[in-house]
N, C-alpha and C positions, 0 to 999 in steps of 0.2 A: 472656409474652415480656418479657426486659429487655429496658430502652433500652439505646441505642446508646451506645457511648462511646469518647471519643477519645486512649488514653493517649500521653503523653509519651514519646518517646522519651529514652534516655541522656544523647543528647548536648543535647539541651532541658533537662533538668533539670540538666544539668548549667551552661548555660550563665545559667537563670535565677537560680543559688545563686549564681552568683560576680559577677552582672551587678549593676552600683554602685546603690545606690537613692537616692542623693542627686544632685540635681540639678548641685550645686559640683562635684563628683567626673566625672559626666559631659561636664559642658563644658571641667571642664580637662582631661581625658584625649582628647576629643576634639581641642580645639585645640593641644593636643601634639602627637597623630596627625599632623594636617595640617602642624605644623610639620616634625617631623621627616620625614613624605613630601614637604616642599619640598626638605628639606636633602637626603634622601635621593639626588630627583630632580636634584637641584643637583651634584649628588657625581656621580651615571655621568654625565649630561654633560658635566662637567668630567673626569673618566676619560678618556669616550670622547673628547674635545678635545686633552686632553693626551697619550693615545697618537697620535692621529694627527699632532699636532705634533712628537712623538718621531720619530716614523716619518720624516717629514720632515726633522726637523732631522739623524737618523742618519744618511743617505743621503743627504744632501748632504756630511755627512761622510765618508762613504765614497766617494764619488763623488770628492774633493778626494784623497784619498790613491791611488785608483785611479786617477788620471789622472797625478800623478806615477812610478807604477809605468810604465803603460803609457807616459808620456816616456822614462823612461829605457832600456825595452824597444826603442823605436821609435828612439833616439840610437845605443843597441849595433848597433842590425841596421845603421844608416845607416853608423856609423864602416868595420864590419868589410868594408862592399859596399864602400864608398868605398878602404878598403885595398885588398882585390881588384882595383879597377878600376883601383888605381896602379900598382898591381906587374905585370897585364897587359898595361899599355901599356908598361912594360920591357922584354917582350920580342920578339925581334927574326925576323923571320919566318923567317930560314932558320933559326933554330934549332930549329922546331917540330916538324919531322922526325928531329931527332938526340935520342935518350933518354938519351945517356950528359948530352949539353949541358942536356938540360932541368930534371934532375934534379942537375946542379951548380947551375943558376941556384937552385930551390928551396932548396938547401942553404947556398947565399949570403944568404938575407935569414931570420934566424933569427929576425928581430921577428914573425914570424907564428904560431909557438909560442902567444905571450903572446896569440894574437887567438883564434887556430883550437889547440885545445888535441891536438885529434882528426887532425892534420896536414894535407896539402896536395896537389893533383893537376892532373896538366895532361891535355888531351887534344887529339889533331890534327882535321881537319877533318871526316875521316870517323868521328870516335866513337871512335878507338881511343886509349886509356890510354897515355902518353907517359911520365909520370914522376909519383909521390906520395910521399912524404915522411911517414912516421909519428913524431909526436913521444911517445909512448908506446910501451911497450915492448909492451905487448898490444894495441894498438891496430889497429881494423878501419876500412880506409877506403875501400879499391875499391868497396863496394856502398853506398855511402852516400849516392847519388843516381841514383834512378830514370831509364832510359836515354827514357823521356818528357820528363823535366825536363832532362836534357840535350839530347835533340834539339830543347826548346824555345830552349835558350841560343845552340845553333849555328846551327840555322835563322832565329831571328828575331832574334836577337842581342839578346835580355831577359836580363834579372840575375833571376835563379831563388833562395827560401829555398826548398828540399829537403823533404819529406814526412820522419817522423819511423823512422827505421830501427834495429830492434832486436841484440843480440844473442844468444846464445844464453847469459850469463851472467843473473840478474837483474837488474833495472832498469838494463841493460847498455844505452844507446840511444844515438844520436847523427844528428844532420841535418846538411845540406851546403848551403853557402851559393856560388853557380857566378856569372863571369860573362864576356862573350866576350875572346875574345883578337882583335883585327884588324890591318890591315895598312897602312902609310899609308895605302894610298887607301880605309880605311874599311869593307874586307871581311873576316866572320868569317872567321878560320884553324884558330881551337882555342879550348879555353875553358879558366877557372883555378876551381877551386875547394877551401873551406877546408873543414872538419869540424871540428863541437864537439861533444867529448863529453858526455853531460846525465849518465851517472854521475862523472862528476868536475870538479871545481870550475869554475864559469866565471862568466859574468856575469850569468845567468839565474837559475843556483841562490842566488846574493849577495841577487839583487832579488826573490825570491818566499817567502827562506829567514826572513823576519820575520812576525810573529800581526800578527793586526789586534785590539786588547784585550785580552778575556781570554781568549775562547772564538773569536775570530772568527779568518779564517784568509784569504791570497792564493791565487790558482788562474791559472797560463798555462793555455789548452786550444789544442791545435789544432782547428780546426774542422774540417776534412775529415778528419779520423780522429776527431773526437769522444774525443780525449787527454786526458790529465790528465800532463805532460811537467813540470810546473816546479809545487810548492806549498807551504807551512809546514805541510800537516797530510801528515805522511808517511805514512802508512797510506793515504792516497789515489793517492800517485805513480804514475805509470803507468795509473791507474784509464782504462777505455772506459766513456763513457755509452753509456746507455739507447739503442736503436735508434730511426731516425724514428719516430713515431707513437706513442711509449709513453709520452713526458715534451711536450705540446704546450709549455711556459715552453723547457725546454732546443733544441726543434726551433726557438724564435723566438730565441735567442742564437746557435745556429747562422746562423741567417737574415740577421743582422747589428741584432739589439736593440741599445739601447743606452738605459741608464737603470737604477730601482730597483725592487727583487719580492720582493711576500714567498710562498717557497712552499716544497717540501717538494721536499727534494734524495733522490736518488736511495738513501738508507739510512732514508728515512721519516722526517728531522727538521728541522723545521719552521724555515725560516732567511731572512734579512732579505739575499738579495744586489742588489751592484750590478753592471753589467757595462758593459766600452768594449771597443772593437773593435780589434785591431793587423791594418789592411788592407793593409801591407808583406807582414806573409809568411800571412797568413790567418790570424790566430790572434787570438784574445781572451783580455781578463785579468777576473777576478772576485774579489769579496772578498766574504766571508759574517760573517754575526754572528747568533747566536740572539736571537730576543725576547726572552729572560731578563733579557738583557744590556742591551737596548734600552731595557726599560721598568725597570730597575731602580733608576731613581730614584722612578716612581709606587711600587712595594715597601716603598722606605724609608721616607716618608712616611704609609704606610696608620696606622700604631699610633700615632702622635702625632694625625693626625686623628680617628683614633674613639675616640679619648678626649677632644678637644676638645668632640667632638658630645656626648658624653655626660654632659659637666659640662653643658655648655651647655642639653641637655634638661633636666636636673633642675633649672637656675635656671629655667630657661620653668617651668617644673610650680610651683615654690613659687611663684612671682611670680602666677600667672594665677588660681592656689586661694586667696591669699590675695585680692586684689582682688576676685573673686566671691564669696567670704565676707562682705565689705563691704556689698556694692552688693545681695545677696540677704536682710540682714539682715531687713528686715521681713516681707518674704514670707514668710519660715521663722517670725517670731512670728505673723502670722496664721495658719498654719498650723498651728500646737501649740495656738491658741485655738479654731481647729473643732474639732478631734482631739478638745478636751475637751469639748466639745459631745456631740458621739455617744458618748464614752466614757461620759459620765455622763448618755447619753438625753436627752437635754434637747433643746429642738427649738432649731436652728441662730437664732442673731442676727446683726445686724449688727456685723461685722469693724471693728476701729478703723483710720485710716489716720494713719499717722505722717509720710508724708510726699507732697506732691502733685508727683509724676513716675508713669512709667511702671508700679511697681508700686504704687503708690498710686488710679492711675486702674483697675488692675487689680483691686484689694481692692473699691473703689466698685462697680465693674461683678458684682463678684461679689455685693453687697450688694445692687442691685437685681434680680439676678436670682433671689436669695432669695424675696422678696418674688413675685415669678410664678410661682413653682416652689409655693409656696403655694397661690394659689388654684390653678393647674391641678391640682394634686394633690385639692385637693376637689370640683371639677368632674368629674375622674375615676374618684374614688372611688363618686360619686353615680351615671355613668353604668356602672362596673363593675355597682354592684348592682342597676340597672336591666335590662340585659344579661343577668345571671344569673337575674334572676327567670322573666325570659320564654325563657330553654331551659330552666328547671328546670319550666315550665309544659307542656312539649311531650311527648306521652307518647312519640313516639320517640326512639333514643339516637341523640343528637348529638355528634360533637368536631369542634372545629376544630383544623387542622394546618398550621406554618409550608410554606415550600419545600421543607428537607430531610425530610420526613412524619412529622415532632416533634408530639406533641398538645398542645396549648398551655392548651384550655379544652375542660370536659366538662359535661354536665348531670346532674342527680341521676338520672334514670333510666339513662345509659350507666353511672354509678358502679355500681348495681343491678345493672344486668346485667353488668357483669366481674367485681362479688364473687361473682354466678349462678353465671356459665363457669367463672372460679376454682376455686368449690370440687367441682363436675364433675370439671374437666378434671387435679384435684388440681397447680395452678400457682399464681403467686404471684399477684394481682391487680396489684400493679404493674407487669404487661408490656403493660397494655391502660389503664394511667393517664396523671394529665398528665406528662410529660418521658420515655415514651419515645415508642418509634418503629414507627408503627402501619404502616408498611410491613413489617417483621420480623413483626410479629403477623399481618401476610396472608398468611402465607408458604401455610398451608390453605386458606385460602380462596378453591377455586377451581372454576371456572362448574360447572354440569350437564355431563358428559357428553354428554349427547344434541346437547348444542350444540355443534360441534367445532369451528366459528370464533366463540366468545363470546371475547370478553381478557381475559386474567389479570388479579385483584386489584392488583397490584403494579402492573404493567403500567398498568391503566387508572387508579390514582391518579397516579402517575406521569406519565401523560399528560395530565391535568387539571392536574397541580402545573406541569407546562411548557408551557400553554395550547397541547400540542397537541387538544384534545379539549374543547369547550364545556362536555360535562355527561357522565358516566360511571353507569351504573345494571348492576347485575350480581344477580343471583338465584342462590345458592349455599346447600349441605346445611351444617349447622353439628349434628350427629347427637355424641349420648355416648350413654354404658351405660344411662342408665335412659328416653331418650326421640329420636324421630326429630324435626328441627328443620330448617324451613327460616328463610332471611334473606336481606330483600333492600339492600342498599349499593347508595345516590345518593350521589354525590361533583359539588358543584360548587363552580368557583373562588369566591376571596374578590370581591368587588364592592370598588372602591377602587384609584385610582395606586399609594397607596404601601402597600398591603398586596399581599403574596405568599403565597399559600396555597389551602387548600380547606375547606368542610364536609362532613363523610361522616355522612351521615343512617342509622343500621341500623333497620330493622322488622323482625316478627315473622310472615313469610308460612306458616309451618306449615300455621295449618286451609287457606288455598285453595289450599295445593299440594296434601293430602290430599284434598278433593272434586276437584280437577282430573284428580288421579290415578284417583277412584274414579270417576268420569263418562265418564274416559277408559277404563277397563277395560269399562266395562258397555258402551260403544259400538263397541269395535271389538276385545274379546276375550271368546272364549267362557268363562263363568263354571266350569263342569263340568273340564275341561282345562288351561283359561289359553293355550289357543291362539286366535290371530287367527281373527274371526269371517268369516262371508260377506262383510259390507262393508269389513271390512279387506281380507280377500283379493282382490276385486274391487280395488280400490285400487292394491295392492302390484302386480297383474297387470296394472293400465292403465301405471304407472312403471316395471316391469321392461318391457313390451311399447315403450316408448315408447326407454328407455335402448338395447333392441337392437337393434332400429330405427338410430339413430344409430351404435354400434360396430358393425352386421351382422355380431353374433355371433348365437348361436341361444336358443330358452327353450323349456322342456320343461314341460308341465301334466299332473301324475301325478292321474288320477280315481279313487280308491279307495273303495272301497264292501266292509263287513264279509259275510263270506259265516255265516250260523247263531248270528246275532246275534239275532235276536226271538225265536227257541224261548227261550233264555237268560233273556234281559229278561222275559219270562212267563212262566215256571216258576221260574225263584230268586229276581224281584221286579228293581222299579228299583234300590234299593241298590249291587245285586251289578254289574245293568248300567251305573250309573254308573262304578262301580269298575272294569268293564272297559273302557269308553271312556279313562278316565284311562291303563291301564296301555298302550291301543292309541296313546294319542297319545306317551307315552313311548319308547314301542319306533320310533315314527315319526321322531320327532328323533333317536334313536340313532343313526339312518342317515343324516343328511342333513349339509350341511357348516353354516357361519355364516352364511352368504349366502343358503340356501336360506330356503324358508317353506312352514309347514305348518300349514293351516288345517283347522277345522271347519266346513263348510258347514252342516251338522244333520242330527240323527239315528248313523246310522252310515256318513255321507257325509265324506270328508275328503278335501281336495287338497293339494300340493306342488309350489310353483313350483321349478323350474331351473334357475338363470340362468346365462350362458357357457358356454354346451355348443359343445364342436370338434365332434361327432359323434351319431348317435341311438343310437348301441351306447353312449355313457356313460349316455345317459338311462334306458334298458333295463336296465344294470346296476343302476342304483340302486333303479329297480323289481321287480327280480327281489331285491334286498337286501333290500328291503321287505318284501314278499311274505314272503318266508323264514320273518323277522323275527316277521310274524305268524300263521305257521303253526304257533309252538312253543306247547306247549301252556302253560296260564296259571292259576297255583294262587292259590287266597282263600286269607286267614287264616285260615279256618274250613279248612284242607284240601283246599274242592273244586276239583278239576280242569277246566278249561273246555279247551276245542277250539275253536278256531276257524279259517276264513281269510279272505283276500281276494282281490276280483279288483278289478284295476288296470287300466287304461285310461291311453293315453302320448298326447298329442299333442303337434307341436313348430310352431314358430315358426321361420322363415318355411314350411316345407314343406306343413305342414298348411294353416294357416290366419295372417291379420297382423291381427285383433280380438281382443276376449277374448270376446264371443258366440261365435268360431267355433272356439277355442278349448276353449270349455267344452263347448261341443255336442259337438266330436267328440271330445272325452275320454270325456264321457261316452255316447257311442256305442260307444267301443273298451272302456268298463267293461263295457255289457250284452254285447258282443260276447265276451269274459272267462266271463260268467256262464254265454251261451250252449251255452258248448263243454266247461264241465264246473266251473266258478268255482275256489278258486285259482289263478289264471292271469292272466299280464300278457299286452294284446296292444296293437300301436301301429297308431294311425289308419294307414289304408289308402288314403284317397280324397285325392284329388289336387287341389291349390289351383288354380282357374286364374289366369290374369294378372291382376297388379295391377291396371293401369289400367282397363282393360275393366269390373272387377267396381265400382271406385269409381264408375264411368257407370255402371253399371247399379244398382247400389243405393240412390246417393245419390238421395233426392228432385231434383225439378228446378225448379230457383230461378224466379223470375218477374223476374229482372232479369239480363240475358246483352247479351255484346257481338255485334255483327251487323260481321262482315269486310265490306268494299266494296272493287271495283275501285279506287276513287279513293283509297283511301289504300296505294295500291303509289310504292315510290319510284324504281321502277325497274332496280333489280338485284334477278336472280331470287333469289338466296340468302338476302339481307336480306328478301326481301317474303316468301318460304316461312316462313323464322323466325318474321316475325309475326305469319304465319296461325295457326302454332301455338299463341304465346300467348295470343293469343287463345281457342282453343279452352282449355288449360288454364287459363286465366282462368275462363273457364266452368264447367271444374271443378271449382275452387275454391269459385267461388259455389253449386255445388248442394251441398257439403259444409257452409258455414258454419251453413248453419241447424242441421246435427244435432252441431254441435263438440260440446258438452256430452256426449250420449249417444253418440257416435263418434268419440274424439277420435283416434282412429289413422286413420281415412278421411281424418278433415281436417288432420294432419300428413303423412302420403301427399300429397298433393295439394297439399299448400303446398312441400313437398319439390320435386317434381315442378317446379312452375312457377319455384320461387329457382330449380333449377338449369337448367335452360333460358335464363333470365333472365341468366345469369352467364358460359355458354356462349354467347349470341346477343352479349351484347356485346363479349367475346375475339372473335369472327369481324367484327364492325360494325366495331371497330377496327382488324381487321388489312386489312377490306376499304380502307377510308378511308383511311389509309396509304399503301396503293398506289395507288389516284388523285391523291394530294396532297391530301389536304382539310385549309384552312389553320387550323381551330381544333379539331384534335385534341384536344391538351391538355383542354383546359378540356370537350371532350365525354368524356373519358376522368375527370376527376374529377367531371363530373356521377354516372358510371356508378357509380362508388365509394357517392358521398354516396348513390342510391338503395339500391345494396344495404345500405349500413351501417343505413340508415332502416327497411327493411327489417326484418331481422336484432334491431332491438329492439325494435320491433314486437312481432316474434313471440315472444322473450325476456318482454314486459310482458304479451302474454295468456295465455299457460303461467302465468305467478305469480300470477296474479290470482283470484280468485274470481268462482263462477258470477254472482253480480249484477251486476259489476263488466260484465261482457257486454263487453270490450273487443277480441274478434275484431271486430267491425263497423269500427272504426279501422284494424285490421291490414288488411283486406280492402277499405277503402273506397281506400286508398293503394295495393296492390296495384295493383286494376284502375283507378284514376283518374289516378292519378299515373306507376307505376310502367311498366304496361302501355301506358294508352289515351294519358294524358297526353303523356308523353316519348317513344313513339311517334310520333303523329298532331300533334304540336307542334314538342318540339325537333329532332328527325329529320330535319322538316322543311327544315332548314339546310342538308342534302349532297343534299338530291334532285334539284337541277339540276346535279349530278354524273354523275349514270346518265339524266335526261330527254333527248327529242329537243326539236327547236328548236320544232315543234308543242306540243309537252307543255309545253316552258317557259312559251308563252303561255296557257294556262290556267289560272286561280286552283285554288289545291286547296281541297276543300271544309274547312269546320268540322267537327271531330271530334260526331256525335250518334247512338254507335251505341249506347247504354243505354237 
């Protein structure tokens, strides 16, 4: 395996090629940097400064020019009402009725031409049109005021400016300016009003018809039509804004704004307006100007300042490089005086100082540290080869590995054995040397099989290298072409604060995996076959018996026995019948799944567990598959033909029998049963199990230590005091099982069964009963309940793991019936029993629990 390695990207190398190696160069590019990010920063805040003082300063000047518009606007609407209200008071009330006299009077004051361009109209007190006067030849003026804004004139007697009314020419418009006519004694009689035409010249289009600079522009609008009636930018005239709600700026100038905005007019471009209000006739005037215009004094100046900043950096640069040329002067001669030092090997001296300041006291300091750098160097040196002697003394392979799982240091024997594996495994030796990375090289090396929760190599140095794990120890095949190898890896941390890392110790466990393996074959598989022996199968039969038990699923015990096997075996000799036992257990596996097991009892006896059966017709089939299997006939190398068969015998789990004694019994009762009736023949146990419980009393020996029920320990409700009559009794149970757990370990898992669940059920009812009376320390008796079952529960967990000497059913069993049952029965219980007592019973002591 190579090491690891970390290449450089592009853009790293790229930045290390061009990155300055001189210190001068660094600091002054630095402190440029900073300068010109001051000037920089100095620069947009004074932008941003000076745009918003523009902003400001523009708009106040807009503001000054918009307020002389809208004077003048507000002086014209004054003069021409004021006209109106002179020349109405001239007339004379009985004239008001006569159209020919009304309409001479009009035609008598011809100064209203030069006022009202659009002519002139009277009307009588009921609304009706009297006499009008057009001073234009095309001129339209009957409809030039809304018969609302006249009934306002004549009913409330207000001076009315007229809503803006079109013609059917373009930009053809004109409004009407009305106001009452009265009678000495002060009553409307008629009203007078003038018309100005906006398509031809007047005193609106004079005062709106000038730019505001160069781009910027005036706007009259009328508010209630949202107009554009009077403006310098012609392409606009006549324009209707944007409806409520589409422009919120223009719906607040409608509203009656008044002040400066910069926003975005209704063609999408972005404009600097101010707006005042004309509350005479409803209308407002505005002036716009683009930010181009605005800030185009910051524009002009942009190219003179960034050429200023640009001399001015490059004097900062020369100024700042020379003076640090100066002042680094001797440091850079010390420094070409080591350089030549190493250049020409020579072991380092003391540095001369030229001058006593800062790098002066620097040069010093590095001269004395010379001088320590020295001795610990040979202190080091002495305890390196100290160090290496004693792991090159150590016949296992030893390395040590930093954090990242780098090998930093090896002993002569790991060298040994990577140039071994190397030339084995035809790889380079450096993938298992110092400086790579012995995580990559574990990438193989991983547990037995047989172990399916061992951790991975990686995994468990890994976990030792990040002190999740104290010590890591792993036993793994390490097999090539010419030889099978086992190896065992210890990895433990380095000892020390400031070291981070681990040692992986390798050894050589080959030979005692090979006797473990050969001691293991000889004990518990038959040598002849290489199938699981008697006491393997007994084994596999008590774990399968005991697994379905818990899943109450079923297991099938196949008793085969060879039918014209010993004529064979004594007439052709062992040889032949060895070789036919081999070929029968072959045929045997042929037929069974992965799960299944197929053992050699001895002789020409052989069984097959079945484990997960839904049904006794799958178990049948696979016996009748069997059978078949070995009814075909069976040729030697030498040509001869054998014959044989079998009879098979089925027993199942739980129907038949829940041991493996009763098990095997009636297997092999249903084998001779087989034989009896003609042999090739499968036939399944027939006799009927009776009930569990009953047979576990009746078989189990009978303990000499039992609990004895007494009246005096009833608490008074019948349900609770029946329950633990019961446990009682299966307490009892229990104990006549414990003595044969060993030799019955299904009786005494029965019956441990038997009393957890009772146990589990009695306290679901204790609690639901105490509940409904109120009993006030429920809780705390509800997690007593827990803490016994969980206590329980591992218990019974730590005597299953244990081995026969360990004998720790007597723990399991002493807490059962002391604690579980007797104890927290006859003790804690004791606490709700004056819940269900009479007032009699209250006053009698309950006895001490002495029923063992």
């Amino acid at each position: 395996m190579l090491a690891l390695q970390h290449p450089l990207t592009p853009a790293c190398m790229f930045l290390q090629r061009f990155q300055p190696q001189s210190l001068k160069t660094r600091v002054t590019l630095l402190t440029l940097f900073i300068v010109v990010l001051s000037f920089l920063s100095l620069a947009a805040y004074m932008k941003g400064l000076l745009r918003d003082e523009l902003l400001l300063f523009t708009g106040e000047q807009q503001r000054s020019a918009l307020n002389l518009l809208t004077t003048e606007v507000n002086h014209g609407l004054q003069d021409r009402l004021g006209t109106l209200k002179t020349v109405a008071s001239r007339v004379m009330p009985t004239q008001v009725g006569d159209k020919a006299a009304m309409k001479a009077f009009l035609l008598e004051r011809p100064f209203l031409a030069g006022l009202f361009n659009g002519g002139a109209m009277i009307w009588n007190r009921q609304g009706v049109l009297q006499a009008d006067v057009q001073f234009l030849k095309d001129g339209f003026v009957a409809n030039t005021l809304d018969p609302q804004e006249l009934a306002a004139v004549l009913k409330d007697g207000e001076a009315v400016i007229g809503r803006i009314h079109f013609h059917s020419r373009p930009n053809a418009a004109a409004f009407a300016m009305a106001v009452p006519i009265r009678n000495p004694q002060g009553d409307v009689i008629g009203a007078l009003a003038g018309a100005i035409r906006l398509d031809q010249p007047n005193f609106l289009s004079q005062l709106a018809s000038h730019r505001y600079g160069k781009t910027g522009n005036f706007f009259l609008l009328d508010a209630r039509q949202r107009l554009i009636f009077a403006t310098s930018d012609k392409p606009r005239l006549m324009e209707v804004l944007p409806a409520a709600g589409v422009s919120p700026w223009i719906d607040r100038f409608v509203q009656g704004f008044e002040g400066t905005a910069r926003v975005v007019n209704p063609h999408g471009v972005e404009v600097l307006v101010s707006i005042q209000q004309i509350p005479l006739a409803h209308w407002y005037a505005s002036v716009t100007l683009t930010p181009d215009e605005t800030f185009a004094l910051i524009d002009a100046i942009k190219p003179r300042g960034r050429l200023a900043a640009l001399v001015l950096a490059l004097l900062c640069l020369t100024l700042i490089w020379l003076m640090l040329r100066r002042q680094l002067a001797p440091m850079t001669a010390a420094i070409n005086t080591l350089d030549g030092f190493v250049r020409q090997n020579q072991p380092p001296q003391a540095l001369p100082v030229l001058r006593q300041d800062e790098i002066g006291q620097l040069v010093g300091g590095f001269n004395r540290l010379l001088d320590t750098l020295a001795q610990q160097q040979k202190v080091l040196r002495d305890s390196e080869v100290f160090k290496q002697a004693v792991l090159n003394s150590v016949t296992a392979e030893i390395a040590v590995l930093n954090q990242d799982g780098v090998i930093l240091a090896v002993n002569d024997a790991w060298q040994r054995y990577s140039q071994e594996c190397s030339a084995e495994l035809g790889q380079s030796a450096s993938s298992t040397g110092v400086g790579a990375n012995f995580l990559a090289a574990c990438q193989g090396a991983e547990a037995d099989p047989a172990t399916a929760d061992a951790m991975s190599a990686n995994d468990g140095i890994r976990a030792v290298l990040d002190s999740r794990l104290p010590r890591f120890y792993l036993e793994y095949p390490c097999h090539s072409g010419q030889q099978q190898r086992w190896l065992s890896m210890s990895v433990t941390p380095l000892q020390g604060e400031a070291l981070q890392g681990a040692v992986v110790s390798l050894e050589d466990i080959s030979e005692r995996i090979q006797m473990e393996n050969q001691v293991r074959d000889l004990a518990f598989y038959d040598p002849l076959t290489h199938l699981p022996n008697r006491r393997l199968a007994l084994e596999r039969l008590t774990q399968q018996l005991v697994r379905a038990r818990r899943a109450t699923t079923c297991l099938a015990l196949l008793f085969i026995d060879l039918d014209k096997f010993k004529p064979i075996n004594d007439e052709l000799g062992h040889e032949v019948g060895d070789w036919l036992l081999q070929s029968v257990a072959q045929r045997i596996q042929s037929c069974l799944r992965q799960s299944d097991t197929a053992a050699r009892m001895g002789g020409d006896e052989f069984v097959v567990l079945l484990p997960d059966l839904q049904t006794s017709e799958a178990a049948m089939a696979v016996a009748e598959k069997i059978r078949s299997a070995l009814a075909q006939d069976v040729v030697t190398a030498q040509g001869i033909v054998l014959s044989i068969s079998s009879s098979i015998g089925v027993a199942l789990y739980p129907d038949h029998g829940d041991t493996d004694k009763d098990l095997l019994r009636l297997g092999d009762e249903a084998m001779y049963r087989a034989k009896k009736s003609g042999r090739n023949a499968v036939r399944l146990c027939v006799s009927a199990m009776p009930a569990r419980a009953p047979e576990v009393r009746a078989t189990a020996p009978k303990s000499y230590v039992h609990l004895r029920w007494k009246a005096a320990f009833a608490s008074g409700n019948p349900v609770i005091d029946q329950e633990h009559e019961t446990l009682f009794e299966l307490a009892n149970a229990l104990l006549d099982q414990a003595a044969l757990r060993r030799q019955q370990p299904a009786a005494f898992e029965a019956a441990f069964e038997a009393l957890l669940t009772h146990v589990a059920a009695h306290f679901a009812h204790e609690e639901a009963i105490l509940l409904a009376h109120g009993f006030a320390n429920l809780a705390d008796h509800a997690l007593q309940h827990q803490a016994l079952l969980a206590r329980a529960h591992a218990l019974h967990l730590s005597a299953r793991a244990a081995d026969a000497e360990d004998a720790p059913e007597g723990e399991l069993v002493g807490f059962l019936v002391t604690e579980l049952v007797a104890g927290h029965m006859l003790h804690t219980d004791r606490a709700f029993s004056n819940l269900f007592a009479t007032a009699d019973d209250q006053a009698t002591a309950a006895p001490k629990f002495s029923g063992i």
